[in-house]
N, C-alpha and C positions, 0 to 999 in steps of 0.2 A: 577665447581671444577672437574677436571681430576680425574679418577676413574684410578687408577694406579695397580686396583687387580682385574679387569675386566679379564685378562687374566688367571689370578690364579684362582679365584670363581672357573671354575666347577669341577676343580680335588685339590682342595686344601685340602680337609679332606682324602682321599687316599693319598697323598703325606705323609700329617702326620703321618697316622697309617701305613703306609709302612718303615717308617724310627722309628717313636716313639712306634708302636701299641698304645697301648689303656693307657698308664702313661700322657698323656698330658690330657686327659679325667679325669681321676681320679682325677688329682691336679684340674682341675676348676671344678669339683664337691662333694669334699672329704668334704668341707665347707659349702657344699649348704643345709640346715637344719633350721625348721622351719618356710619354704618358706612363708606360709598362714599366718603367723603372720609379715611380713614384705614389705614395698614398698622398691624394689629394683630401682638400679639405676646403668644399664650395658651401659657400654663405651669399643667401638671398640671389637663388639661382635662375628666379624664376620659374618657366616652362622648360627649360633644358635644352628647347627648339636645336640654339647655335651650336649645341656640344654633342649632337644628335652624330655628326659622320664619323667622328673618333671614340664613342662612347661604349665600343669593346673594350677601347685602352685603356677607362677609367675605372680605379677601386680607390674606394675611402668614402666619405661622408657629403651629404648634401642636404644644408639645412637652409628651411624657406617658410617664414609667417604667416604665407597664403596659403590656406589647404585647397584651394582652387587654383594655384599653380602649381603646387606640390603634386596635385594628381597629376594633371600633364605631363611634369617630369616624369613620374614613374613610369609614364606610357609612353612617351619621348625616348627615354632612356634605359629603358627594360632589358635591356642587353650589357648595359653596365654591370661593373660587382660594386655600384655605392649601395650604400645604406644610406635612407631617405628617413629625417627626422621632421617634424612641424612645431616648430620654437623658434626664440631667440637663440642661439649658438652658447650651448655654457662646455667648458674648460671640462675634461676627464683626465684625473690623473693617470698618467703610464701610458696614454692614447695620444700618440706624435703623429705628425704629417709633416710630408715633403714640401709643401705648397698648399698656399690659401688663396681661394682666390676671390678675391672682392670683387666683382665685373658692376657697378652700377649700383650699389648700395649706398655707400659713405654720404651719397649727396642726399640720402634718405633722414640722414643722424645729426643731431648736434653734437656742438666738439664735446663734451660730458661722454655722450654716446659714443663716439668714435676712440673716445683716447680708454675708454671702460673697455669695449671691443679687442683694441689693438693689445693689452695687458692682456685678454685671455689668449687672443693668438700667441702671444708671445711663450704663455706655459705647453703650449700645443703643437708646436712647431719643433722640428729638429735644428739640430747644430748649423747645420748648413741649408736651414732650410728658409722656402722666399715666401714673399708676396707679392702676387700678380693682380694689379691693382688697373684697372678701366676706369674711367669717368669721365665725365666733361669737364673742362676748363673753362677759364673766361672765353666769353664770345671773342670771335674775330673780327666781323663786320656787322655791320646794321640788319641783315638777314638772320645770321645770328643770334644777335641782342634779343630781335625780337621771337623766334621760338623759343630760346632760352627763358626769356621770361614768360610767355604762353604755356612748356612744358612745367614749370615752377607753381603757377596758377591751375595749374589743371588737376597735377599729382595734390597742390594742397586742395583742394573742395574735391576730387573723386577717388585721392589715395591717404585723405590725411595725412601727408608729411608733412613736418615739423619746420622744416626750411624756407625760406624765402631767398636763399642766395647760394651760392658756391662754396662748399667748405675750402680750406686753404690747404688743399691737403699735404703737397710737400712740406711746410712746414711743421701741420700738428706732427707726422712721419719723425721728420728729424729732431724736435725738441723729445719724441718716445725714443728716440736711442735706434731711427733702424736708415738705413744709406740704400742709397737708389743705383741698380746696377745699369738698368738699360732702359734703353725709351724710345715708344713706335709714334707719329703721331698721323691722327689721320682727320681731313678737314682741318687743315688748315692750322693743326693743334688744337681744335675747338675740343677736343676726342683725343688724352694721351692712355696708352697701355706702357704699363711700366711694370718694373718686377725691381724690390725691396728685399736686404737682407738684416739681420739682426748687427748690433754692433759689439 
């Protein structure tokens, strides 16, 4: 598999906080509570950077495409009990989690992708268990628009993604059968953090 962020990994969280500072931070953390009473289950986690101060309280799984973010994490996060895998994410029978958490992926997928994806969280997840779901939304103003479209051009020519626009994500969400319990927004809504449970 082509490591397509090989080039990004070692300045990719300066890039962020140069353009976002510290709100993209806060959205894939604003949720993170309870950590010691749950096996989590992070998909496309990048470098781990943001999960870096609580990552005594993480056990469960973290799978990531890049083997050049993947190693970061492990050096990031080395004090966690995850298990660190290099793949796509596929389903293990008898192997449940508390919480999935998508921070920044989805907008990477087509809805094929995403609604393939949300079927395997679904055999992997417990009874009561959520989805803590980060991403951008529609822009909000003209500053906006325009990173949004700049960040869309960029990942497709230096990260191949497949997208050219916003997935819809509440709605593929609820036509797969799962309801949104809460919601943080930050910029303006441009950036919601939300958590999904099964119906």
């Amino acid at each position: 598999m082509k490591d397509h962020y090989s080039f990004l990994a070692p300045f990719y969280n300066s890039l962020t906080k140069l353009v976002f500072g510290d709100q993209l931070m806060r959205a894939k953390t604003c949720f993170a509570e309870r950590l010691k009473e749950k096996k989590v289950l992070i998909i496309g986690g990048g470098n781990g950077l943001d999960y870096q101060g609580f990552q005594g309280q993480l056990s469960g799984e973290y799978w990531e495409i890049s083997n050049a973010m993947l190693s970061q994490a492990r050096i990031n996060l080395a004090n966690s009990s995850l298990t660190f895998y290099l793949d796509f994410f596929e389903a293990t029978e008898g192997k449940l989690f508390n919480e999935v958490w998508l921070h920044f992926v989805l907008d990477t997928m087509d809805e094929n992708e995403i609604v393939d994806l949300l079927g395997k969280i679904r055999k992997s997840i417990t009874l009561k268990g959520r989805i803590y779901l980060v991403d951008f939304y529609a822009p909000k103003n003209t500053r906006q628009y325009f990173l949004n479209w700049s960040m869309i051009s960029f990942f497709r020519i230096f990260a191949k993604h497949k997208r050219a626009n916003i997935p819809k994500y509440e709605s593929i969400l609820t036509c797969q059968k799962w309801n949104k319990d809460s919601q943080q927004e930050f910029m303006g809504g441009w950036v919601k953090a939300q958590l999904w449970h099964t119906v």
